[in-house]
C-alpha positions as CSV (number, residue, x, y, z in Angstrom):
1,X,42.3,-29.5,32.2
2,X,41.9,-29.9,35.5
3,X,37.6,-30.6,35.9
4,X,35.4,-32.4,33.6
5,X,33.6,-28.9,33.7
6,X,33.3,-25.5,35.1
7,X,29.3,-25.0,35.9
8,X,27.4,-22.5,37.7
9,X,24.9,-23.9,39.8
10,X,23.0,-27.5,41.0
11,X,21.3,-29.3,37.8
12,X,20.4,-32.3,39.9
13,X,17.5,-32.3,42.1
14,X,17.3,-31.0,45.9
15,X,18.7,-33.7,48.6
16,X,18.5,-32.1,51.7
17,X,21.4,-33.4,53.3
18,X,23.0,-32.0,57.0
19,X,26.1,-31.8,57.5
20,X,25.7,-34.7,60.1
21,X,24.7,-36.7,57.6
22,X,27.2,-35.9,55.1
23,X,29.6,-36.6,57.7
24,X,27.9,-40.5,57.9
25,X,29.1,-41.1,54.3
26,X,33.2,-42.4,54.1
27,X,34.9,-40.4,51.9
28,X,36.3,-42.1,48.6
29,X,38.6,-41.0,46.0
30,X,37.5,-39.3,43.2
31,X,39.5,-37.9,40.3
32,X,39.9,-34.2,39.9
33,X,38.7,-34.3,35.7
34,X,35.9,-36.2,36.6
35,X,34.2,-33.7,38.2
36,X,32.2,-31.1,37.6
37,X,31.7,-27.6,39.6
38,X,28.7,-26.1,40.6
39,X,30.9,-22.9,41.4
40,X,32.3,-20.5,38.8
41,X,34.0,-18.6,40.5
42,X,36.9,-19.2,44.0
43,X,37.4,-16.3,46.2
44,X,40.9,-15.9,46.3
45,X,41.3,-15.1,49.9
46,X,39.8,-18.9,50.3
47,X,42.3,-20.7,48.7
48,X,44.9,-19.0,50.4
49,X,43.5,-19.3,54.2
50,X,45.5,-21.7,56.1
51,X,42.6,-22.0,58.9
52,X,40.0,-22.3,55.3
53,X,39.5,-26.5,56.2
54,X,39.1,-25.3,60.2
55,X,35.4,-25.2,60.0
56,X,33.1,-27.5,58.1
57,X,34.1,-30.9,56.7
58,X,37.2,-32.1,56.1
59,X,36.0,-33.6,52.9
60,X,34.8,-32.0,49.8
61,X,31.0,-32.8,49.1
62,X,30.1,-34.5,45.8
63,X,26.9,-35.2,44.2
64,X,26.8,-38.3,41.8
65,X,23.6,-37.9,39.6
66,X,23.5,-40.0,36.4
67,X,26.6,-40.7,35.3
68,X,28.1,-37.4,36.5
69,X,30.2,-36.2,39.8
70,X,28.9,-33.1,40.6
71,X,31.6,-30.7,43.4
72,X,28.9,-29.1,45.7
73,X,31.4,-28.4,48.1
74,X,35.1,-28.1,48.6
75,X,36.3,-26.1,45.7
76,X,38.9,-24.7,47.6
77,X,40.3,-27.8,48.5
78,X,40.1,-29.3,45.2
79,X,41.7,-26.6,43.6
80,X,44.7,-26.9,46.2
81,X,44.9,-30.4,45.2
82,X,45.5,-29.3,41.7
83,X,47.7,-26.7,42.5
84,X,50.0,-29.3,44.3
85,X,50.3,-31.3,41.5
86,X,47.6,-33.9,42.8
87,X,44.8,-35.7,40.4
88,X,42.6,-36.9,42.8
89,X,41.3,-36.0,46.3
90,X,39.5,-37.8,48.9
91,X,35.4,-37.0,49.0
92,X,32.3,-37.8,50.5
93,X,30.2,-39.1,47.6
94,X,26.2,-38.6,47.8
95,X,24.0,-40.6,45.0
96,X,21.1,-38.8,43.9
97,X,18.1,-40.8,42.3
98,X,17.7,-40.1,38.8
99,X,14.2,-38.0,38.5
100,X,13.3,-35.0,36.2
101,X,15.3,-31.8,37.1
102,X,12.7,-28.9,37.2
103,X,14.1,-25.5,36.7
104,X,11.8,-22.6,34.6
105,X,14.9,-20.4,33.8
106,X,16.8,-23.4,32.0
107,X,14.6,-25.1,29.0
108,X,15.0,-28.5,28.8
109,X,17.3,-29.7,25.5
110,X,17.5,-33.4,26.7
111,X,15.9,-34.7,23.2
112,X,18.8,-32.4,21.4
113,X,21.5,-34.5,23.7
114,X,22.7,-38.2,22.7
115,X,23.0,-39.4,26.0
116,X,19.8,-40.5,27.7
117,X,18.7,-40.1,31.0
118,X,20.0,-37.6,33.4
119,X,23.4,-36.8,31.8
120,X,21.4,-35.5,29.3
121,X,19.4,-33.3,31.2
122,X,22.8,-32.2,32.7
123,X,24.6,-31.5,29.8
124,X,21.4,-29.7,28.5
125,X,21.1,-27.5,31.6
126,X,25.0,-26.6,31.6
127,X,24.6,-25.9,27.9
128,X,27.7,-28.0,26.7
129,X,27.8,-31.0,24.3
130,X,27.7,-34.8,26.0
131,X,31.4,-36.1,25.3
């Protein structure tokens, strides 16, 4: 297993981050199966680009909400990692505030989940049981 949990999309709420201000937070090291994505699926062509880390950030983006690690950005890179036998990689951590996620296509299943607060609103919204 190499993430905590392929998802598809952001549970958490809106932060409205720049880049310049992602680039203000220090990068830390976070461990690959920690993670989960909020991409299902890599372009190929990505991964393999040897100019893919030319533009942007450096570091992959990650959104801590509740007692998850959520990879907004960077699955290339984290997926590289992987590949070269790596279990961690370097990443610019964001904390979200804990607050009710509000999204009318996914009904909430919090009260279903055993973990309080937002991991179980996560783990409702990406339809998985809480480990």
């Amino acid at each position: 297993m190499i993430f905590r949990y392929v998802g598809d999309g952001r549970p958490y709420p809106e932060h409205g981050l720049s880049q310049r201000e992602w680039a203000a937070i220090p990068p830390r090291q976070v461990r690959l199966d920690q993670l989960i994505t909020t991409k299902r699926v890599l372009a190929l062509d990505v991964l393999l680009d040897e100019d893919s880390t030319f533009y942007g950030d450096l570091f992959p983006h990650v959104v801590e909400w509740g007692s998850a690690l959520y990879l907004e950005d960077g699955l290339h890179r984290a997926v590289r990692a992987a590949l070269q036998q790596r279990n961690s990689i370097h990443a610019r951590v964001h904390v979200v505030q804990q607050g009710p996620v509000v999204d009318a296509a996914r009904p909430s299943r919090a009260a279903e989940a055993p973990l309080g607060g937002a991991a179980a609103g996560a783990a409702a919204w990406l339809g998985v049981s809480p480990r």
